[in-house]
C-alpha positions as CSV (number, residue, x, y, z in Angstrom):
1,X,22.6,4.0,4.2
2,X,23.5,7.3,5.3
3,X,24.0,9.2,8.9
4,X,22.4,12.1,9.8
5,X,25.3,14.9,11.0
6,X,22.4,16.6,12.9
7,X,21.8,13.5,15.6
8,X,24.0,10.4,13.8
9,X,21.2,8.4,13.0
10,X,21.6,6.1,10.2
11,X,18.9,6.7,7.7
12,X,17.8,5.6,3.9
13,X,15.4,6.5,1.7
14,X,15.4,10.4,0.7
15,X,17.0,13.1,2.5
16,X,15.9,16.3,3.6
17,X,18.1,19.8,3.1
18,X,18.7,21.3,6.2
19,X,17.5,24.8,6.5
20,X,20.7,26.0,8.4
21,X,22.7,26.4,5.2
22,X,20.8,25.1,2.5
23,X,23.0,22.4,1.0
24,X,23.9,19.9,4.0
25,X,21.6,16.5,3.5
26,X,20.0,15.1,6.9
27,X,17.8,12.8,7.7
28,X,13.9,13.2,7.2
29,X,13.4,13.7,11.3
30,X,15.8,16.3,11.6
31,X,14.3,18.1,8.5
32,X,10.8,17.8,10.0
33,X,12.1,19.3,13.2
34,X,13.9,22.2,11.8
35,X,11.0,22.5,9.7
36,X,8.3,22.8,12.8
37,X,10.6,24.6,14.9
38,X,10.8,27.3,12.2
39,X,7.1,27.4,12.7
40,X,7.3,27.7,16.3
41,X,6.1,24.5,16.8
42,X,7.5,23.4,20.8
43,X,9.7,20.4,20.9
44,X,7.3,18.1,22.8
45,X,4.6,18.8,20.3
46,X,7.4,18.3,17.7
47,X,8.0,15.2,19.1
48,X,3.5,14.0,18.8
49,X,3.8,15.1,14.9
50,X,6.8,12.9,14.2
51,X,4.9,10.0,15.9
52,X,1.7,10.5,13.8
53,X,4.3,10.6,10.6
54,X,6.2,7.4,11.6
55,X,3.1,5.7,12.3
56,X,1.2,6.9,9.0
57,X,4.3,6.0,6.8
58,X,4.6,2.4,8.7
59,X,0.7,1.9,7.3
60,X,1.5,3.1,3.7
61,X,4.4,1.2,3.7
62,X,2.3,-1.5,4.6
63,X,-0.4,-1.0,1.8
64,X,2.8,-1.0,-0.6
65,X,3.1,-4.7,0.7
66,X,-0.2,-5.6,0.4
67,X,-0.7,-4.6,-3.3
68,X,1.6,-6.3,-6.4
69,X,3.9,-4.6,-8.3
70,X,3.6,-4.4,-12.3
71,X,5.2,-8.0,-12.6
72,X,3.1,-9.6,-10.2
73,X,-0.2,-7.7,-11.9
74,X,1.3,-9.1,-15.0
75,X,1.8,-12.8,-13.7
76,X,-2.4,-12.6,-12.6
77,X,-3.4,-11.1,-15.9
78,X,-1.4,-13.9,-17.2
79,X,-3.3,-15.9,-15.4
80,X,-6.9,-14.7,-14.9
81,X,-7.0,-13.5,-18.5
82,X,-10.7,-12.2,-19.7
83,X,-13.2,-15.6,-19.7
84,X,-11.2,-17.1,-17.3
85,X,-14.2,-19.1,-15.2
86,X,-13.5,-19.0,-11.9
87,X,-16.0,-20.8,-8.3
88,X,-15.1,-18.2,-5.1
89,X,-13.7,-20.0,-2.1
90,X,-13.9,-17.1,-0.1
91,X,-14.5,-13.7,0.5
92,X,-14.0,-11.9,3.9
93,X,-13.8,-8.4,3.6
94,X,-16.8,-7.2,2.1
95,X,-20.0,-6.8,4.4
96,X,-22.5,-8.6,2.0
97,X,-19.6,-11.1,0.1
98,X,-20.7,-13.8,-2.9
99,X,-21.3,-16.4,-1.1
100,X,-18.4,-19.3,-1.8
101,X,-19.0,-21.7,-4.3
102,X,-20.4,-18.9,-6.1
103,X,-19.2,-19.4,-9.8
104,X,-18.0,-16.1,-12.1
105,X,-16.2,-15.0,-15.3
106,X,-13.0,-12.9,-14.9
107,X,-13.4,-9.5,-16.9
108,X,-9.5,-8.3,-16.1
109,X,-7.3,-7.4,-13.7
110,X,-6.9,-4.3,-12.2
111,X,-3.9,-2.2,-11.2
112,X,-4.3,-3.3,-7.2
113,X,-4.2,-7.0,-8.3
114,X,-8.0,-7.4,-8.1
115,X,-9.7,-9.7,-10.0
116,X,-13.0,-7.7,-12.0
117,X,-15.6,-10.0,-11.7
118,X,-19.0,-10.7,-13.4
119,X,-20.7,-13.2,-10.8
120,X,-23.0,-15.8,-12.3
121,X,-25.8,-14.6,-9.6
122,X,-25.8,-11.2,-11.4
123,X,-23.6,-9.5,-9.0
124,X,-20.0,-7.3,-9.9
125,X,-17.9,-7.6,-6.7
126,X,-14.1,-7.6,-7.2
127,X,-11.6,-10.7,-5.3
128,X,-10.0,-8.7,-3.0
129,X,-5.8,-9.3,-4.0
130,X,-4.0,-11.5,-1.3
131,X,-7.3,-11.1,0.9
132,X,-9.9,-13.3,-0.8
133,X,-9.5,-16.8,-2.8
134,X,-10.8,-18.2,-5.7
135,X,-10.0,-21.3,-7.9
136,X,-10.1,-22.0,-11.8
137,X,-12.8,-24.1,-13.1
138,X,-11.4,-26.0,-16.2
């Protein structure tokens, strides 16, 4: 963790070069700020834009959750390998889903953790990763 000289925040991640000598690392804020202000960009509008940033990189951060990394894809491909008969338990974010019980045959899994699915009712909708649920039929 590092602090910010600019305000003393404590900050991780990447930080930005302050455009009063070039060299100095601060934290992302204060480089957005000296960044807007350079723009002439007033300090209470500054203040909107770094809201609307915090808030969109709390939802990306968020999506990163949401969606496995290469060893989880690996576990489900592990898992749900092509052939792999599967019956859908449920499916909730799709506005016409399979209906559950609905048997399928898994053709792979892609890089979000979805399962690609050929559904025995002649439909192609993908299990949704951590969202919808499915079980193995042996």
């Amino acid at each position: 963790m590092k602090t910010c000289p600019i305000c003393g925040k404590k900050y991780t991640g990447y930080p930005a070069v302050s455009r009063t000598d070039n060299k100095t690392e601060i934290c992302p804020d204060c480089g957005y700020r000296q960044a807007l202000t350079a723009a002439g960009i007033k300090p209470e509008v500054q203040e909107a834009i770094l809201a609307q940033i915090h808030q969109s990189e709390h939802h990306i951060q968020t999506l990163r959750e949401r969606f496995p990394d290469e060893d989880e894809i690996s576990e489900l491909e592990k898992k749900y390998p092509p052939g792999t008969r599967i019956r859908l338990i449920k499916m909730v974010d799709d506005i016409n889903p399979v209906p559950a019980g609905t048997l399928g045959t898994v053709d792979g899994v892609d890089s979000t953790g979805s399962l690609l699915v050929t559904w025995d009712n002649g439909r192609s909708l993908n299990v949704l990763y951590g969202i919808d649920e499915v079980e193995i039929v042996k």
